[in-house]
PDB file of N, CA, C and O in Angstrom:
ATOM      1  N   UNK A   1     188.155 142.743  79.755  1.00  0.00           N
ATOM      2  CA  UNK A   1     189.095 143.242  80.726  1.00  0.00           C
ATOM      3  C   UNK A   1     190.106 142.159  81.105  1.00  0.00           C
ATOM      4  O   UNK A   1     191.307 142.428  81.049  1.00  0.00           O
ATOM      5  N   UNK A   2     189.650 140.847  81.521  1.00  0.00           N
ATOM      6  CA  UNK A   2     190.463 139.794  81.494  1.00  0.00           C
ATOM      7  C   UNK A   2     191.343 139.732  80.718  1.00  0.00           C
ATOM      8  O   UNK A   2     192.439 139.416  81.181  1.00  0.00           O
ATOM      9  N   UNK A   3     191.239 140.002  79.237  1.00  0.00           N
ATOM     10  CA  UNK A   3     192.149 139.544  78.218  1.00  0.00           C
ATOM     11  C   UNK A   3     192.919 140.530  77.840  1.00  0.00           C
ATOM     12  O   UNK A   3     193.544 140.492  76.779  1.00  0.00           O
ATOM     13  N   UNK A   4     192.971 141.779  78.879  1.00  0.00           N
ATOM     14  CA  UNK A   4     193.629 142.986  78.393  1.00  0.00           C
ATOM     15  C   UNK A   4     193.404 143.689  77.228  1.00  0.00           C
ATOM     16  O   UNK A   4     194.192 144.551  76.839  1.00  0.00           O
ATOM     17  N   UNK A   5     192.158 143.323  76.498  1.00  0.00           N
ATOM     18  CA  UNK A   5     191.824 144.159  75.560  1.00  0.00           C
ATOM     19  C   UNK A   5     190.823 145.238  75.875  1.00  0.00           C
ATOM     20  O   UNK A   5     189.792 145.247  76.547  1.00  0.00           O
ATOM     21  N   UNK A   6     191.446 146.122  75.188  1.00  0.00           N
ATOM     22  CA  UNK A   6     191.198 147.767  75.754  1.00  0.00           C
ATOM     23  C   UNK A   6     190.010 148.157  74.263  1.00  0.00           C
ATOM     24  O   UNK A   6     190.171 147.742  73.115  1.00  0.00           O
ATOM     25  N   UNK A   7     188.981 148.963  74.710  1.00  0.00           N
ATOM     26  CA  UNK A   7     188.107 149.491  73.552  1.00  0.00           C
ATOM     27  C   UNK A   7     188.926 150.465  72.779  1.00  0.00           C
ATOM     28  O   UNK A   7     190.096 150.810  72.946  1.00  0.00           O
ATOM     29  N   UNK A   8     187.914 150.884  71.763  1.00  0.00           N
ATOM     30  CA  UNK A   8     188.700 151.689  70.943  1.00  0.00           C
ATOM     31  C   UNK A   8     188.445 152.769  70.623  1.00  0.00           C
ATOM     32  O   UNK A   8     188.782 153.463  69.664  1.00  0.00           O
ATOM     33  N   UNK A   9     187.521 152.989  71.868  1.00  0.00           N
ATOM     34  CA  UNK A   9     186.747 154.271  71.915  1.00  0.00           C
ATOM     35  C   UNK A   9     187.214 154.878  73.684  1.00  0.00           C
ATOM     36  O   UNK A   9     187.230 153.985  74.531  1.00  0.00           O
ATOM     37  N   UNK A  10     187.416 155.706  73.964  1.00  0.00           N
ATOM     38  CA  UNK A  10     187.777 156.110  75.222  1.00  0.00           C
ATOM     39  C   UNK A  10     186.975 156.273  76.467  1.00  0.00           C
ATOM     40  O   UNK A  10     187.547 156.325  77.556  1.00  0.00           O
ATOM     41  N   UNK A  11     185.744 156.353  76.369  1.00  0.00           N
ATOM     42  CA  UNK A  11     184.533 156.191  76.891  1.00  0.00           C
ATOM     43  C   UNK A  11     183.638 155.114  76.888  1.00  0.00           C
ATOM     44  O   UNK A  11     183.556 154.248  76.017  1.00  0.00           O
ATOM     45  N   UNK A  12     182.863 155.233  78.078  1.00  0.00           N
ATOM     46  CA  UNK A  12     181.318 153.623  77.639  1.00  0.00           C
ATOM     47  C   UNK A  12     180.228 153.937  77.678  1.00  0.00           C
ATOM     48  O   UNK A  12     180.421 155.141  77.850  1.00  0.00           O
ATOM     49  N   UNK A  13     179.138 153.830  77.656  1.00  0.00           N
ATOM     50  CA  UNK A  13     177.776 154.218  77.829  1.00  0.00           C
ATOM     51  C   UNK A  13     177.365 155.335  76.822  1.00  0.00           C
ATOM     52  O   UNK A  13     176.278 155.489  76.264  1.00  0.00           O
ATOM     53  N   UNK A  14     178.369 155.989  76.740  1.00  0.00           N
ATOM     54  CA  UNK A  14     177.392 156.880  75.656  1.00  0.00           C
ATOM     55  C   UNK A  14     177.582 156.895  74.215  1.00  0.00           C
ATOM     56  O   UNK A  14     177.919 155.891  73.587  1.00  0.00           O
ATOM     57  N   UNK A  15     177.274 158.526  73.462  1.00  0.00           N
ATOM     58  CA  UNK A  15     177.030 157.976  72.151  1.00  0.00           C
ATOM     59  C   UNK A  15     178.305 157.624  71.171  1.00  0.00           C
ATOM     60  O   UNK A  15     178.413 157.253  70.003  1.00  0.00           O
ATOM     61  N   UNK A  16     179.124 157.897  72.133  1.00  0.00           N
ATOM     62  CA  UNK A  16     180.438 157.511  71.227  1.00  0.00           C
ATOM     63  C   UNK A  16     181.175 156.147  71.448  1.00  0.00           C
ATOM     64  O   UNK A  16     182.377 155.898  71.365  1.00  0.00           O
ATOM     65  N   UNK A  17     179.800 155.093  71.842  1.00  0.00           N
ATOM     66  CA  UNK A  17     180.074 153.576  72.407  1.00  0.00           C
ATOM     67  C   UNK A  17     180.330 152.951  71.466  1.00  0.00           C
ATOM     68  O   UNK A  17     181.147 152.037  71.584  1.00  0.00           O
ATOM     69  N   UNK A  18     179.776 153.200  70.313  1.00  0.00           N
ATOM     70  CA  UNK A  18     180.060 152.449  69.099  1.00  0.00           C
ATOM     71  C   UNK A  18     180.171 152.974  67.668  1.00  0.00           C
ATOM     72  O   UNK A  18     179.436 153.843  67.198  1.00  0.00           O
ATOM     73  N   UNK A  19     181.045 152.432  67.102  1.00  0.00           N
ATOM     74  CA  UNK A  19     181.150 153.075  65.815  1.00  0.00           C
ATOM     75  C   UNK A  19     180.140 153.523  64.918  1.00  0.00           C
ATOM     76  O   UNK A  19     180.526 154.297  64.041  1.00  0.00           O
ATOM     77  N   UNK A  20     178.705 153.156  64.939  1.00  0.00           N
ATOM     78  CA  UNK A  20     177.675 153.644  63.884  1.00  0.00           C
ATOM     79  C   UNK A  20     177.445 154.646  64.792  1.00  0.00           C
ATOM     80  O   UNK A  20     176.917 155.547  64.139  1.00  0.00           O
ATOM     81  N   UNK A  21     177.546 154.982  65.917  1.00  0.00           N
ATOM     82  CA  UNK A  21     176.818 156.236  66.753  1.00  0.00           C
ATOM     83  C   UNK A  21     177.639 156.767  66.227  1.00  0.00           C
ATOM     84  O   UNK A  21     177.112 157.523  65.411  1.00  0.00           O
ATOM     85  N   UNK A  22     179.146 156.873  66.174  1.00  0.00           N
ATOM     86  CA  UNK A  22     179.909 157.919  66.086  1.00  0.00           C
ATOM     87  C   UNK A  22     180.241 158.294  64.638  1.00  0.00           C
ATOM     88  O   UNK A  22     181.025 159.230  64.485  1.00  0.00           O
ATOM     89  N   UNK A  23     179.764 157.704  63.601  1.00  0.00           N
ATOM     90  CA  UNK A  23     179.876 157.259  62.118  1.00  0.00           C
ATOM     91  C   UNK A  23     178.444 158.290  61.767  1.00  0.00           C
ATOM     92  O   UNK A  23     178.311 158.836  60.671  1.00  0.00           O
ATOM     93  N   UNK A  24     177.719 158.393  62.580  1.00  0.00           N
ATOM     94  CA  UNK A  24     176.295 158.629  62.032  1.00  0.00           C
ATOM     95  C   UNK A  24     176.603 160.220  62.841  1.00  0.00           C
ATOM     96  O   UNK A  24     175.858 161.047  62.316  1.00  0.00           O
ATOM     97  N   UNK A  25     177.414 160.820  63.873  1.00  0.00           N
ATOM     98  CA  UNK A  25     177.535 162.003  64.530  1.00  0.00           C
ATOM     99  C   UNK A  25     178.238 162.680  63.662  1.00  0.00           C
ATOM    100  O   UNK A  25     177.928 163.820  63.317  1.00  0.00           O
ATOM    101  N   UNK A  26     179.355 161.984  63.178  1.00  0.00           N
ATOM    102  CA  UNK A  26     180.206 162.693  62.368  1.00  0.00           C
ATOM    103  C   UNK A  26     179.519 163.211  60.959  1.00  0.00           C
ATOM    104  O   UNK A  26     179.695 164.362  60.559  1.00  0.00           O
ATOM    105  N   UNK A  27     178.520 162.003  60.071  1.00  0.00           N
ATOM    106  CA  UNK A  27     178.137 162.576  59.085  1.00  0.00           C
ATOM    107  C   UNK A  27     177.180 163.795  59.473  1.00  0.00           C
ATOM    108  O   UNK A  27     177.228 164.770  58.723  1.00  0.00           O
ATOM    109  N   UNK A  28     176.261 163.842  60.639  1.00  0.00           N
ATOM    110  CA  UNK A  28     175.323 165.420  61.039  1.00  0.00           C
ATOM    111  C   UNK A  28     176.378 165.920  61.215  1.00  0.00           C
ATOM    112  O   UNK A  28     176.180 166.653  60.246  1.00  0.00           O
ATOM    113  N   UNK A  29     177.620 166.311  61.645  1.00  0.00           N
ATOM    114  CA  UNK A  29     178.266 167.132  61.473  1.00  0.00           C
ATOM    115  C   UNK A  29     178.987 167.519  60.302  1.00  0.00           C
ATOM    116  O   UNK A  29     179.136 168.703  59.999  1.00  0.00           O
ATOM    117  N   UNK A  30     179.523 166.395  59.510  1.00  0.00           N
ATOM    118  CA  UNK A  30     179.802 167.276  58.521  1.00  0.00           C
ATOM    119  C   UNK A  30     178.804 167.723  57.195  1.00  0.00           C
ATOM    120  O   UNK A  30     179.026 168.663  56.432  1.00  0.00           O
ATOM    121  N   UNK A  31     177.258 166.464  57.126  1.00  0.00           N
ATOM    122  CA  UNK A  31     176.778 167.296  56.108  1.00  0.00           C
ATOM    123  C   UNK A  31     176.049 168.493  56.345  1.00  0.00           C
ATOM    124  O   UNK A  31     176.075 169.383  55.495  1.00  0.00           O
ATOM    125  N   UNK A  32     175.373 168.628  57.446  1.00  0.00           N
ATOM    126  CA  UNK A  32     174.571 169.601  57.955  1.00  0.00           C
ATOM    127  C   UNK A  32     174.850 170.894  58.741  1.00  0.00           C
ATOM    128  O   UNK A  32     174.334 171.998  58.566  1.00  0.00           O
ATOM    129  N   UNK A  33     175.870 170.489  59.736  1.00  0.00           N
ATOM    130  CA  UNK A  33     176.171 171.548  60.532  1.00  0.00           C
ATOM    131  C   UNK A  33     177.562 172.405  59.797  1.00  0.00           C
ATOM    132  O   UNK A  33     177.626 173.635  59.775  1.00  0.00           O
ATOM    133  N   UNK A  34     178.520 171.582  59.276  1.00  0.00           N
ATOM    134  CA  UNK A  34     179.487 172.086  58.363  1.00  0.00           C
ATOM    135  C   UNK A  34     179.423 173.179  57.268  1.00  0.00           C
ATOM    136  O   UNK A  34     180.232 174.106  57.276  1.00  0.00           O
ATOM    137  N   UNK A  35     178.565 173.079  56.430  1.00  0.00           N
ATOM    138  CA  UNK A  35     178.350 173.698  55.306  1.00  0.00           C
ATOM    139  C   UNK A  35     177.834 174.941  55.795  1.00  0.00           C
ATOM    140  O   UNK A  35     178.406 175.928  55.332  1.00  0.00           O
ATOM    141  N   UNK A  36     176.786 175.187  56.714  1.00  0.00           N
ATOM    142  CA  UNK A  36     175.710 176.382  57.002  1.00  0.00           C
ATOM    143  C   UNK A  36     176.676 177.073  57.828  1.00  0.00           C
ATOM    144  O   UNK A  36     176.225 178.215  57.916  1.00  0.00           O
ATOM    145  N   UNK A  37     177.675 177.015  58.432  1.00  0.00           N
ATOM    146  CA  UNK A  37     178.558 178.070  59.190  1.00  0.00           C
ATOM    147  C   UNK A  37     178.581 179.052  58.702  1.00  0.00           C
ATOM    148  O   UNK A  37     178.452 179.063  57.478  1.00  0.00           O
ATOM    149  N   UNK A  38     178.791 180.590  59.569  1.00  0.00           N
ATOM    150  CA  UNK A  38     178.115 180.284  61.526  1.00  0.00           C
ATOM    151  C   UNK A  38     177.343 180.278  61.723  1.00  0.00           C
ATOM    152  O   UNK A  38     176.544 181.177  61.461  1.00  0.00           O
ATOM    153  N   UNK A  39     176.953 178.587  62.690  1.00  0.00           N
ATOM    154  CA  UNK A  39     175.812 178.943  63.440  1.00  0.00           C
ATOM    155  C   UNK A  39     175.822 179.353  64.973  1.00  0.00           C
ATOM    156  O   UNK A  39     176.477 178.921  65.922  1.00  0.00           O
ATOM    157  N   UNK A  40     174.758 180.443  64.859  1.00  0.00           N
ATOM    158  CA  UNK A  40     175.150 181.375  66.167  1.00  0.00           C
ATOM    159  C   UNK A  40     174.065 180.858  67.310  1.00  0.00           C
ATOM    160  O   UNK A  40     174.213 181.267  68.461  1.00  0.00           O
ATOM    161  N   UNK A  41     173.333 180.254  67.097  1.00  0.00           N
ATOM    162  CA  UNK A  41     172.407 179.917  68.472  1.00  0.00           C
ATOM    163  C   UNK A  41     172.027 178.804  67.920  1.00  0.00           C
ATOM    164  O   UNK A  41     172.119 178.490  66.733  1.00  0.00           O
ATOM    165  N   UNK A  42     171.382 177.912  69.228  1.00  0.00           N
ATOM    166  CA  UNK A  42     170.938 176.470  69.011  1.00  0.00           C
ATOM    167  C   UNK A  42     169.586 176.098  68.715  1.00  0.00           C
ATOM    168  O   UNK A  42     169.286 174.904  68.693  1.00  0.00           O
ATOM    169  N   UNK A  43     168.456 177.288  68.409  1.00  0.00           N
ATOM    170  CA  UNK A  43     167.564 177.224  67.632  1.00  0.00           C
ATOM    171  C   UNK A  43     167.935 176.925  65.610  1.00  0.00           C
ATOM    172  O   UNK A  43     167.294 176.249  64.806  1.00  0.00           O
ATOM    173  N   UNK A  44     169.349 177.861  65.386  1.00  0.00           N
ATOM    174  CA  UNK A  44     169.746 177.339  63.851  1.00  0.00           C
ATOM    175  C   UNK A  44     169.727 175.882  63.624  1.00  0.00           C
ATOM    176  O   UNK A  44     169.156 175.179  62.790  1.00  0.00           O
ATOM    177  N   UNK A  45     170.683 175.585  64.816  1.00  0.00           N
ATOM    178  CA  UNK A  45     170.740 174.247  65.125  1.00  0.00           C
ATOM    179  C   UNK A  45     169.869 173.249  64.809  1.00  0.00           C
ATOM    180  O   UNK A  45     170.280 172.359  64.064  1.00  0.00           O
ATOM    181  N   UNK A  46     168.062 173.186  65.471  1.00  0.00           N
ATOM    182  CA  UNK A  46     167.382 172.430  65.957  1.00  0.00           C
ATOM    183  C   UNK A  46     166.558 172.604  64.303  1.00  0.00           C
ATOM    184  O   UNK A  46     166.163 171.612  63.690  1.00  0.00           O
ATOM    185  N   UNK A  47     166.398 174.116  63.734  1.00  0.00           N
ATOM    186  CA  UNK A  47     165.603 174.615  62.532  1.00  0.00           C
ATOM    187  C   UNK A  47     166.367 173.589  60.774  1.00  0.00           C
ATOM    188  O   UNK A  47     165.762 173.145  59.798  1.00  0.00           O
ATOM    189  N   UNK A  48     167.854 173.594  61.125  1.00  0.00           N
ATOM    190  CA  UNK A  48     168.173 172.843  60.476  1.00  0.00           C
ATOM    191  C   UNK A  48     167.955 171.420  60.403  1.00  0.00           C
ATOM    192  O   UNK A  48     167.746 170.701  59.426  1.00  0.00           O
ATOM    193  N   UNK A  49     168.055 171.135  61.742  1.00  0.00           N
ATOM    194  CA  UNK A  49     167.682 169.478  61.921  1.00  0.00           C
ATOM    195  C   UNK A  49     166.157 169.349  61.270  1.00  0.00           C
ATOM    196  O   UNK A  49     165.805 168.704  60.283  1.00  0.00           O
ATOM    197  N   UNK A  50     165.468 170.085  62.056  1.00  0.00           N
ATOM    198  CA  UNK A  50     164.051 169.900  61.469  1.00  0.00           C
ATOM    199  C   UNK A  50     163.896 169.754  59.490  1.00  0.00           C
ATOM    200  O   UNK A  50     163.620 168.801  58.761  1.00  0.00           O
ATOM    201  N   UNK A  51     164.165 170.915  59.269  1.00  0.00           N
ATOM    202  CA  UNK A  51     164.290 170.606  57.760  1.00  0.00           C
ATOM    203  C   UNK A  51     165.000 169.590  57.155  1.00  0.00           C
ATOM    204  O   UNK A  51     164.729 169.208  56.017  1.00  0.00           O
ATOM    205  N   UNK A  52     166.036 169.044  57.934  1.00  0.00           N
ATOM    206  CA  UNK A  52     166.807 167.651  57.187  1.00  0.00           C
ATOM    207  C   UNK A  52     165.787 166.710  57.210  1.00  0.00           C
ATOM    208  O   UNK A  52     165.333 166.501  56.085  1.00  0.00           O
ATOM    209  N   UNK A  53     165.227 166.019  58.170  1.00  0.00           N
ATOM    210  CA  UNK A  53     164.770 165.310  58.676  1.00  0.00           C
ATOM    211  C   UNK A  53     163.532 165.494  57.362  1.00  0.00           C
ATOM    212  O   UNK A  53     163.303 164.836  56.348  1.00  0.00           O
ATOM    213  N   UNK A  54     163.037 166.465  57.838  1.00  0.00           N
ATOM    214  CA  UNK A  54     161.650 166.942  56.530  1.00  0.00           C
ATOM    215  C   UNK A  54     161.877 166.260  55.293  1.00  0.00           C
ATOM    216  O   UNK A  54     161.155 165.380  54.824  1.00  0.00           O
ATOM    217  N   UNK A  55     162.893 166.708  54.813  1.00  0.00           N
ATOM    218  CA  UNK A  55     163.553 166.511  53.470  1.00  0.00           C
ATOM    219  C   UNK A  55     163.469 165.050  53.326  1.00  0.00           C
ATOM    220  O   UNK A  55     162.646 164.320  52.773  1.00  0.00           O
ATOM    221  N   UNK A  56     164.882 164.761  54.177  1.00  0.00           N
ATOM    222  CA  UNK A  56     164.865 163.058  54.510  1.00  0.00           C
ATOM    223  C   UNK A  56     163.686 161.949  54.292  1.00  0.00           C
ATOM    224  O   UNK A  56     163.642 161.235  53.290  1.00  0.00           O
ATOM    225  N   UNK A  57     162.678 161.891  55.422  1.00  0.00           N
ATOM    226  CA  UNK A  57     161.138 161.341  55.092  1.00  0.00           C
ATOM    227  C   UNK A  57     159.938 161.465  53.984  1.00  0.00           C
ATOM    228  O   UNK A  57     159.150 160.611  53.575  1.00  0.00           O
ATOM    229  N   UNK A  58     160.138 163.226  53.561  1.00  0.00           N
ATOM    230  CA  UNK A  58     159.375 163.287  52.380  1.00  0.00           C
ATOM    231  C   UNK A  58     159.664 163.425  51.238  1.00  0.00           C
ATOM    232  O   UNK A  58     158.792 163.437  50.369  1.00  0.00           O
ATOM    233  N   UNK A  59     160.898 163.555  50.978  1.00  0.00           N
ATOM    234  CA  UNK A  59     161.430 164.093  49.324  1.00  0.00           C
ATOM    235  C   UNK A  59     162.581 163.203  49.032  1.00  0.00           C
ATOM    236  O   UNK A  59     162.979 163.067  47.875  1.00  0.00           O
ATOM    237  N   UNK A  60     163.137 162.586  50.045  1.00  0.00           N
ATOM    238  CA  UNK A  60     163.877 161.905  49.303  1.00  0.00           C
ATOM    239  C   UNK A  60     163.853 160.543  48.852  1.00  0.00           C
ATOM    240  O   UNK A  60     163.302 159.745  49.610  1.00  0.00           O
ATOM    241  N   UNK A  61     164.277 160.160  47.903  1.00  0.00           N
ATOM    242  CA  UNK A  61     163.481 159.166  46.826  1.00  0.00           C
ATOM    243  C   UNK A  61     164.802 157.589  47.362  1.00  0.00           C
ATOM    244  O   UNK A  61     165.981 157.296  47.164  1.00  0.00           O
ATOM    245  N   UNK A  62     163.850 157.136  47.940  1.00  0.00           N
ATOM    246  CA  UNK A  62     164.625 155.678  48.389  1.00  0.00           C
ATOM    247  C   UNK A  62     164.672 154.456  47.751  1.00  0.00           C
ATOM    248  O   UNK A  62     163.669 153.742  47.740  1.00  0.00           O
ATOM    249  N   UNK A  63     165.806 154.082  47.162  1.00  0.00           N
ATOM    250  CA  UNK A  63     165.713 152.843  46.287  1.00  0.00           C
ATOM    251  C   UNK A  63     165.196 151.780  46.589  1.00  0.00           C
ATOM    252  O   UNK A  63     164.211 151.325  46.007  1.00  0.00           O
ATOM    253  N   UNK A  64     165.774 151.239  47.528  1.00  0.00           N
ATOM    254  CA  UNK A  64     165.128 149.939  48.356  1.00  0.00           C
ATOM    255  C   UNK A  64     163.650 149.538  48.011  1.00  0.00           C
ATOM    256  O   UNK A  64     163.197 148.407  47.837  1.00  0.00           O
ATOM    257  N   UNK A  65     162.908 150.954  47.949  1.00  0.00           N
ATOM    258  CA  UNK A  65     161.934 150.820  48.226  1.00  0.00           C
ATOM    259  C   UNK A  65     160.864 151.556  46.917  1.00  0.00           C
ATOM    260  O   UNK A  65     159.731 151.965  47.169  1.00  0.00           O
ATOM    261  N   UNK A  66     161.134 151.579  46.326  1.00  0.00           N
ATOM    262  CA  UNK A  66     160.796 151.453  44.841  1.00  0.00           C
ATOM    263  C   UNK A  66     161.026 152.936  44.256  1.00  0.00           C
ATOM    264  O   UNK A  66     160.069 153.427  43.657  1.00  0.00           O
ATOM    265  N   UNK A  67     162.001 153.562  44.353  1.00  0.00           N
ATOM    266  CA  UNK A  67     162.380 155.174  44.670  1.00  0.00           C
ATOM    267  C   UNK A  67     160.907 155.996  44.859  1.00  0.00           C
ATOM    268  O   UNK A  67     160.413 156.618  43.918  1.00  0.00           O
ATOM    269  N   UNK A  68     160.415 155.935  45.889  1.00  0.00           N
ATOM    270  CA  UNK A  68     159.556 156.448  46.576  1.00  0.00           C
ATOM    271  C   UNK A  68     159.898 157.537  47.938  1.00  0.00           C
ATOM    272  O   UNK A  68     160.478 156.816  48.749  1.00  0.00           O
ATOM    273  N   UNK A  69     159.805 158.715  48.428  1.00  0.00           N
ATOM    274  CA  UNK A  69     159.874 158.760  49.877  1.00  0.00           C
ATOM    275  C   UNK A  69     159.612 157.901  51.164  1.00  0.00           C
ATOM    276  O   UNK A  69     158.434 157.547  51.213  1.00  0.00           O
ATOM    277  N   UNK A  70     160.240 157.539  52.040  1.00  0.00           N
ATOM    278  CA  UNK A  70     159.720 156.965  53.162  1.00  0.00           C
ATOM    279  C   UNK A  70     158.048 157.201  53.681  1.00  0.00           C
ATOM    280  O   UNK A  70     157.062 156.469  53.768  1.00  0.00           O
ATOM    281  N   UNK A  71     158.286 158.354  53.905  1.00  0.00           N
ATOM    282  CA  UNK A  71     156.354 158.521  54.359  1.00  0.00           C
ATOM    283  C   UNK A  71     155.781 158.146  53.340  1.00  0.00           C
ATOM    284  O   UNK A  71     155.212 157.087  53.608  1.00  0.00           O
ATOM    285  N   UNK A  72     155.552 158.544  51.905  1.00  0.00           N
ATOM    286  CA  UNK A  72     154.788 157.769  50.809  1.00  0.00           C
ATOM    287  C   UNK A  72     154.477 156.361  50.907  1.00  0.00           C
ATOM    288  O   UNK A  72     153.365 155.853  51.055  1.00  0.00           O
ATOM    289  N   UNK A  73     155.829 155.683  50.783  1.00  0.00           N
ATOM    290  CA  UNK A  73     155.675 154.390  51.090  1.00  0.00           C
ATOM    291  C   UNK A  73     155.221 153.675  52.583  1.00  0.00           C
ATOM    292  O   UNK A  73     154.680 152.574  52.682  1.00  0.00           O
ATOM    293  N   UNK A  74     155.511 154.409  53.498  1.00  0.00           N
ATOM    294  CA  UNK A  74     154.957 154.040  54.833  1.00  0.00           C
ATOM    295  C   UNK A  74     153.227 154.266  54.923  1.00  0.00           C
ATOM    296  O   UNK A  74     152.447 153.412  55.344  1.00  0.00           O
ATOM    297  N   UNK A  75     152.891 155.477  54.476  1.00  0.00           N
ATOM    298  CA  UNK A  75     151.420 155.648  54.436  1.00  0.00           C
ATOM    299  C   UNK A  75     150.676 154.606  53.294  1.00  0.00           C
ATOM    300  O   UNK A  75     149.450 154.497  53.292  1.00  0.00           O
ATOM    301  N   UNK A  76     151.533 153.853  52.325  1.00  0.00           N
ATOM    302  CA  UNK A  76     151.002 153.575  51.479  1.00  0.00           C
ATOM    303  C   UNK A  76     150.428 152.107  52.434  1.00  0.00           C
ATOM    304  O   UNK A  76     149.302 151.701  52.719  1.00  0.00           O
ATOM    305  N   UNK A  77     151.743 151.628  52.714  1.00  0.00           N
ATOM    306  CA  UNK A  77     151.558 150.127  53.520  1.00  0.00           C
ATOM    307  C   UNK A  77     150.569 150.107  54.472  1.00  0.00           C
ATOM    308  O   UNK A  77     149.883 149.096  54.624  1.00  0.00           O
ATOM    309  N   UNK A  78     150.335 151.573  55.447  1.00  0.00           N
ATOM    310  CA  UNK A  78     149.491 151.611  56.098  1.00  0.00           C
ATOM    311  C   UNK A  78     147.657 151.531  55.631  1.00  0.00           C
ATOM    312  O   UNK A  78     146.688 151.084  56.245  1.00  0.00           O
ATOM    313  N   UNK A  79     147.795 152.204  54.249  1.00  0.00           N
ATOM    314  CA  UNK A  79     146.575 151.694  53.858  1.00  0.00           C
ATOM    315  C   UNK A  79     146.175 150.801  53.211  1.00  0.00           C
ATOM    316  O   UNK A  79     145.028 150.419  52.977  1.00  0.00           O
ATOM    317  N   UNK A  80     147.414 150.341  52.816  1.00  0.00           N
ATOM    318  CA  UNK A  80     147.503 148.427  52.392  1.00  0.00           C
ATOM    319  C   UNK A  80     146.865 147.474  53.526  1.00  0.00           C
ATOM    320  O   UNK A  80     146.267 146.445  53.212  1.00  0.00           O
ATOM    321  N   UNK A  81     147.058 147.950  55.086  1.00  0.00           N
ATOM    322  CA  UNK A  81     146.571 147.463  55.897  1.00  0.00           C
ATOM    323  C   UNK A  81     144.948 147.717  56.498  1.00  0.00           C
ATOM    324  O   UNK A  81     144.073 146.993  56.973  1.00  0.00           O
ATOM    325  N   UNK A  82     145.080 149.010  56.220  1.00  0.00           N
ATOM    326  CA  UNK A  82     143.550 149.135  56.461  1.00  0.00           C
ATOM    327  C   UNK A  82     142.031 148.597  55.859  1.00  0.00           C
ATOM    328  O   UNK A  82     140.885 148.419  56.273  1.00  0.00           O
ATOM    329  N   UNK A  83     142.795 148.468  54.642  1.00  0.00           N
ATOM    330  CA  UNK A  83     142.023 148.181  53.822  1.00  0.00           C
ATOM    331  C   UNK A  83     141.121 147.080  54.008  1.00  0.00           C
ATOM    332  O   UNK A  83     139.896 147.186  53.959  1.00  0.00           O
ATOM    333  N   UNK A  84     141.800 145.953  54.237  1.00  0.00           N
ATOM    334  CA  UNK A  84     140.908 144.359  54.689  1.00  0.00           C
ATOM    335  C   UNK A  84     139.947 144.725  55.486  1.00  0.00           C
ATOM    336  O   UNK A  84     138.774 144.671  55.115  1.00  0.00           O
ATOM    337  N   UNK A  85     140.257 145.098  56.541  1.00  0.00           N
ATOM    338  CA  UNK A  85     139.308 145.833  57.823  1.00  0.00           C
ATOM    339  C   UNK A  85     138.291 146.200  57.216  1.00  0.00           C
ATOM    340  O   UNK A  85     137.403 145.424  56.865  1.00  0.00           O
ATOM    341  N   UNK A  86     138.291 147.401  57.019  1.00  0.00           N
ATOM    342  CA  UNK A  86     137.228 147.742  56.223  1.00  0.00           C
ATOM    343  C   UNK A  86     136.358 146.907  55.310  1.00  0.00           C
ATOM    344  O   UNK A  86     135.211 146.929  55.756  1.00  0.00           O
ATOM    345  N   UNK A  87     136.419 146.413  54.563  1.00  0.00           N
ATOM    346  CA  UNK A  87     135.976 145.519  53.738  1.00  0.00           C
ATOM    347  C   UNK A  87     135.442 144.443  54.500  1.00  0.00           C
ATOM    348  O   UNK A  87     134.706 143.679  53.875  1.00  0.00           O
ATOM    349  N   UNK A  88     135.608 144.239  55.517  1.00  0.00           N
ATOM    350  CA  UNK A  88     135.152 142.802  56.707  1.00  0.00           C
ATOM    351  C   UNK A  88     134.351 143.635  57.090  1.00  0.00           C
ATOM    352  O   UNK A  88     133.211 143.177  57.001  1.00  0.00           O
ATOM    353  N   UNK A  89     134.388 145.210  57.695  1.00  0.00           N
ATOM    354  CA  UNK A  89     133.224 145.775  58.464  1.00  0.00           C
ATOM    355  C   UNK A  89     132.065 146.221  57.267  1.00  0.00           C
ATOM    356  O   UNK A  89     130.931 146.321  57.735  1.00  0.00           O
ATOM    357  N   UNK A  90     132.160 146.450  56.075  1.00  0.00           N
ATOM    358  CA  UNK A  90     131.246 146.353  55.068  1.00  0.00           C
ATOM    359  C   UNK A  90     130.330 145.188  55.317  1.00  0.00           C
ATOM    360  O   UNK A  90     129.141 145.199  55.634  1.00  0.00           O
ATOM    361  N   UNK A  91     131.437 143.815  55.029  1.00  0.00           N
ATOM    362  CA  UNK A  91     130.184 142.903  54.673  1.00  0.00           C
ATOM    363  C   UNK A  91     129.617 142.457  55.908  1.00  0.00           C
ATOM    364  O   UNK A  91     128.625 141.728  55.904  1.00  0.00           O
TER     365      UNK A  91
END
């Protein structure tokens, strides 16, 4: 405010505070909510989200991470961890 520099967003506090919020609103809007028009109530809404999300965590195949799904690989690490445990309460 001192330096007279003004944001570049018109608002503060919320989700349009920063560019990945508003980068990441725009893509749910245009890949998800765009294409399926009209949607007539906000259950379509919430039924679509749900299935992205579904999709997202279980089917889609993530490079990073050895093209695996997220949950695959998350459950996997998780029993990467369990494992020692066990094996200590054996012996």
């Amino acid at each position: 405010m001192e330096a007279g520099i003004e944001p570049s967003v018109g608002s503060k506090g919320d989700s349009y505070d920063n560019a990945l919020a508003e980068t990441v609103i725009g893509l749910y809007k245009t890949e998800l909510i765009g294409p399926q028009r009209p949607r007539v109530f906000l259950d379509d809404v919430e039924f679509a989200t749900v299935r992205r999300l579904w999709w997202f965590n279980h089917h889609r195949l993530f490079g990073p991470i050895g093209d695996v799904p997220p949950a695959e690989y998350e459950e996997a690490f998780f029993c990467a961890q369990e494992a020692p445990a066990e094996l200590v309460r054996l012996n």
